[in-house]
N, C-alpha and C positions, 0 to 999 in steps of 0.2 A: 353775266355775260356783257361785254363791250360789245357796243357793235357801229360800226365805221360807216357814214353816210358820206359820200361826196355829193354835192351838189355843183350842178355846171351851168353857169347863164348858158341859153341855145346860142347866142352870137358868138361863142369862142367854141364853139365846135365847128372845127374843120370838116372835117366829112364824118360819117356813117358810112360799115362796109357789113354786110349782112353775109354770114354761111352762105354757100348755092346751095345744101339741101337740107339744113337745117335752119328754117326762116327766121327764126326767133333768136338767135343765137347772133349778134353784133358785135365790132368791136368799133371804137371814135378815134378820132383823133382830133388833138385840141391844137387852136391855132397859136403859133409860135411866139413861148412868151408868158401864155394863159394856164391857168390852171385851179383847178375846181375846188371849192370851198369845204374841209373836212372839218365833219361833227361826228364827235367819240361818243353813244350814246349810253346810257346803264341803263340795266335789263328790258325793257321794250319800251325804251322809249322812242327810238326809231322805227317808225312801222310803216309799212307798204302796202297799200289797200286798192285794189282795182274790185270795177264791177260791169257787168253788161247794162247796158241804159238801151232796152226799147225804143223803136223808132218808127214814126208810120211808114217811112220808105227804106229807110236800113239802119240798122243798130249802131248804136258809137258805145264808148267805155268813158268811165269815170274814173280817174285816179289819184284818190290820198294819199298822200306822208305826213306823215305826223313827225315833231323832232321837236327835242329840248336843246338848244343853245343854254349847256349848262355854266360856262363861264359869262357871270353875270356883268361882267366889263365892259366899259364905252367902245372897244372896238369890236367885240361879240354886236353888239348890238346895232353899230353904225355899219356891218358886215349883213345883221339881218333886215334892217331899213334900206340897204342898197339892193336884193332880192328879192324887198319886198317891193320895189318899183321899177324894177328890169321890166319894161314894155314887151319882152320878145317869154319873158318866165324861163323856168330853168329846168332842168332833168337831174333828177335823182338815179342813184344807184346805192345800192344798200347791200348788201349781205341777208341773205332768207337761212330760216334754220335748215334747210339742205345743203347750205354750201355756195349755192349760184347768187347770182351780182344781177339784183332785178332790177330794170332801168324803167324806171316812170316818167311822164310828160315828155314822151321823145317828139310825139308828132305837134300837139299846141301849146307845150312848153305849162310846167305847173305853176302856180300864182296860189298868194298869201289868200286864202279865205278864214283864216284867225291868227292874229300874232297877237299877243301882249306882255307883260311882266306882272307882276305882284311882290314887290319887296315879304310881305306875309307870308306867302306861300313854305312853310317849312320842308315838304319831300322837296321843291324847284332849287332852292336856296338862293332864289332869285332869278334865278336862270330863265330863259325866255321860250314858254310853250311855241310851237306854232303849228298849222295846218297848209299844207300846200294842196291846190287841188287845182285839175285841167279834166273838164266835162269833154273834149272832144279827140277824142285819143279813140287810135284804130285797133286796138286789139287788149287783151287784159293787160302785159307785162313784154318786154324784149329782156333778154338776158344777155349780159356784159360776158363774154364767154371768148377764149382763145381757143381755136382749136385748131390742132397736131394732127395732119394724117385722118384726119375724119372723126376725131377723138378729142372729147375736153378734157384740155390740160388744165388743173386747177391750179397747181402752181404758177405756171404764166400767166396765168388769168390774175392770180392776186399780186403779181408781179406789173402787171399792167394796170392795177386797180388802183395802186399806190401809187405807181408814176403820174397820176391825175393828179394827185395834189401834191406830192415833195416836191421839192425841187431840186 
């Protein structure tokens, strides 16, 4: 399985507009122009990991991604060095084996907590591991979701997913 990450620096997001009764369910829009960074992953290499982090006065979330920048190229890499120093961090959305578009680091934006390469590395083939992670995020996951009359439309949905990064 391929599986399709966009990453979006937080400063080219336009707005966030959230369901009225479906909270978790958002769609963005990006400012005029801009458009989000797509990484094509094989089989889990793109993963999306939230968790609850205890707190003496109120709990926050922790949220990983994991991703292989498998094109081992000077612009693959001068593409993950400019993400990995965006001051504001970026939001992922991913594709989950159910179908829905989970959007990570919406609220403190996710940041490089491991990037490198390895020429050696035979499964990478040089490609560049990385881990994204934002310790202060309000909930586990928001989900990338279009919805129709009170209903998720999954075709719109992935019809909006790709207008993030084609052009």
């Amino acid at each position: 399985m391929k599986t399709k990450t966009v990453l979006i620096r937080k400063e080219d997001i336009a707005g966030v507009a959230r369901h009225a009764t479906i909270k978790k369910a958002i769609t963005l829009s990006l400012v005029a122009g801009k458009k989000g960074f797509l990484f094509q992953g094989l089989g889990s290499s793109n993963a999306a990991r939230a968790e609850l982090v205890p707190g003496k006065y109120k709990p926050s979330y922790k949220h990983d991604f994991d991703l292989v920048a498998f094109d081992p190229g000077p612009e693959q890499a001068e593409t993950m060095e400019d993400l990995a120093a965006d001051p504001e961090g970026v939001v992922s959305i991913t594709q989950d084996n159910n179908g829905y578009y989970k959007v990570l680091g919406l609220n403190a934006g996710l940041r490089p907590s491991a990037l490198k390469t390895d020429s050696e590395d035979a499964d990478l083939g040089g490609g560049i591991p990385a881990t994204l992670t934002s310790e202060k995020e309000l909930g586990l996951a928001d989900y990338f979701m279009v919805m129709t009359d009170g209903v998720y439309d999954a075709a719109a949905t992935k019809t909006a997913f790709e207008a993030l990064y084609s052009a």
